[in-house]
N, C-alpha and C positions, 0 to 999 in steps of 0.2 A: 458504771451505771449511766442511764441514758440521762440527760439533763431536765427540768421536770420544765414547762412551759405554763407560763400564764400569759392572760391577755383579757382585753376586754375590748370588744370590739361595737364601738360607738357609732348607731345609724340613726335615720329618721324613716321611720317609715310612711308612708304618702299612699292613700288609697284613693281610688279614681272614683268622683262622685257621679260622675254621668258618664252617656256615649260621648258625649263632645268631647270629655276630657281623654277620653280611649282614642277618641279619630285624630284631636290633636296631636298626639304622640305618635301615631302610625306616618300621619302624615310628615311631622319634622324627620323623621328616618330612625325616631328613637328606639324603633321597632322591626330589627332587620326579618324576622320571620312575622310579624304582624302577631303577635302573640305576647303574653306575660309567663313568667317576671319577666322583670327589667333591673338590674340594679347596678348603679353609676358608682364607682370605685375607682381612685388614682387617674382620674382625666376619663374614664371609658366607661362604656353606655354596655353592659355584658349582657348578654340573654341569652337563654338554653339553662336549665336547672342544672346539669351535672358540672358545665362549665363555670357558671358560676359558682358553686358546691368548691370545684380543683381549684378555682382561682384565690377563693378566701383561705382553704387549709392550705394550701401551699405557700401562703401570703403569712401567717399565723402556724407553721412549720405544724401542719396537723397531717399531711400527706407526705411524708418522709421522703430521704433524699436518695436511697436503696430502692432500684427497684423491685428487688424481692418482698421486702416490707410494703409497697405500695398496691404490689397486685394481690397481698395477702385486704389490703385497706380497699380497693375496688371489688374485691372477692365478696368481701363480710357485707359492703358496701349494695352490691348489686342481690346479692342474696335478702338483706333486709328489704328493698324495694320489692324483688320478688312477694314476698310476702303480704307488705302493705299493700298491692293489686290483688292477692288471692285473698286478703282479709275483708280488704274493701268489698271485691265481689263476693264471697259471702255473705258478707250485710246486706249489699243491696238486694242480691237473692232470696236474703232469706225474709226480706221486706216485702217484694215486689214479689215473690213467686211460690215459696214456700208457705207460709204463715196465711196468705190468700188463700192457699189451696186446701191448707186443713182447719181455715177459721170457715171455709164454706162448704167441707167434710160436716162440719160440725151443725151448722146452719141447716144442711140439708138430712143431716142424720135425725135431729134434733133433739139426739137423746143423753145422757149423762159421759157418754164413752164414747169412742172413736169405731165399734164394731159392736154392736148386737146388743148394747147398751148395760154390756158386763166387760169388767177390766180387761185388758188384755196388757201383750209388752208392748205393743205399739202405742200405747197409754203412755206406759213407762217410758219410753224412749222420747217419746216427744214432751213428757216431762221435764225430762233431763237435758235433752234439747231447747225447750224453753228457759231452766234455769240457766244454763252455759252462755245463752244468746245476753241474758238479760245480766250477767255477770258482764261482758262485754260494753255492753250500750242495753240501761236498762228500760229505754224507751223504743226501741222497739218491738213491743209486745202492746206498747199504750192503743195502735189501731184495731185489736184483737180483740172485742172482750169475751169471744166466748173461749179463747185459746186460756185467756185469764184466768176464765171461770173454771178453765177443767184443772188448769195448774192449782187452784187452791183444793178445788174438790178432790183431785189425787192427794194432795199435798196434804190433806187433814184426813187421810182415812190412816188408823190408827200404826199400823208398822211403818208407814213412808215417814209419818210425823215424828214416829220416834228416830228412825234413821235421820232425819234431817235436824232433830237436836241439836245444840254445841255439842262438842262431845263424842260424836256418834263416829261410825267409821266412815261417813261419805267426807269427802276429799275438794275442794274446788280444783275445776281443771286446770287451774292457773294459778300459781300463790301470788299475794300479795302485789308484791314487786313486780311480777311480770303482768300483773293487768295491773296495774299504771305507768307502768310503758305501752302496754296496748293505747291506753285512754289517751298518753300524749301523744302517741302517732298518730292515733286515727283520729284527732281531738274527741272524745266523744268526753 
């Protein structure tokens, strides 16, 4: 069996109050690509996120000493990062571009629904879409109110309301677990 590791690994974290304290730092060379992080570890000044990431698990035996094990650890490694940039830009998308577009669908329609001011699936979808986003990070929908408004006005017409019961057969896309892992990656 593999041997079980623990550690605790004791920093200070230090955040920069002003520019001055960012130009200082550039200027002393603390800053080989003029960029953060930064974090000083056994005599050295590290920078680059993935570098310092190999420097600390392989310092605290978390990036193993096999390379097969390793590229299986930069695999899972780079595939999560994957994600977090396609997570991310869906957020901001769907802040900045989506949600705009059908909060002034809605503005301009001005009517109860998204087409002809009778239900349709595009109702439904962007229903669903609105719960999904707001399971996620549930402020953003807070810029919307008319996306709000049609979320409750679907939401309370009598089969959605029952479907949406405890109970009922709708499902979150995510259990439990896995959106608060979303929440701690993406802090939201």
């Amino acid at each position: 069996q593999e041997p079980i590791y623990c550690f605790c690994l004791h920093f200070e974290e230090k955040f920069l109050e002003s520019a001055e304290d960012l130009e200082k730092l550039r200027n002393d060379g603390s800053f080989m690509f003029q960029q953060m992080p930064m974090v000083k570890i056994d005599g050295m000044k590290l920078v680059q996120t993935r570098a310092i990431l190999n420097y600390i698990a392989s310092k605290y035996n978390l990036y193993r000493k096999d390379i097969k094990e390793r590229v299986l650890i930069d695999m899972y490694t780079e595939g999560i990062a994957d994600l977090d940039t396609k997570l991310a830009l869906i957020q901001q998308r769907t802040k900045n571009r989506y949600f705009p577009a059908f909060e002034k669908i809605s503005e301009s329609n001005g009517q109860d629904y998204l087409v002809g001011n009778k239900l349709s699936r595009a109702d439904i979808h962007l229903v669903e879409l609105l719960y999904y986003m707001e399971e996620l990070e549930s402020s953003l929908i807070f810029s919307f109110p008319l996306l709000k408004a049609l979320k409750t006005r679907i939401s309370n017409l009598p089969m959605v309301k029952k479907f949406l019961q405890p109970g009922s057969p709708r499902k979150s896309l995510m259990d439990e677990k896995s959106l608060e892992e979303a929440r701690k990656i993406f802090r939201f």
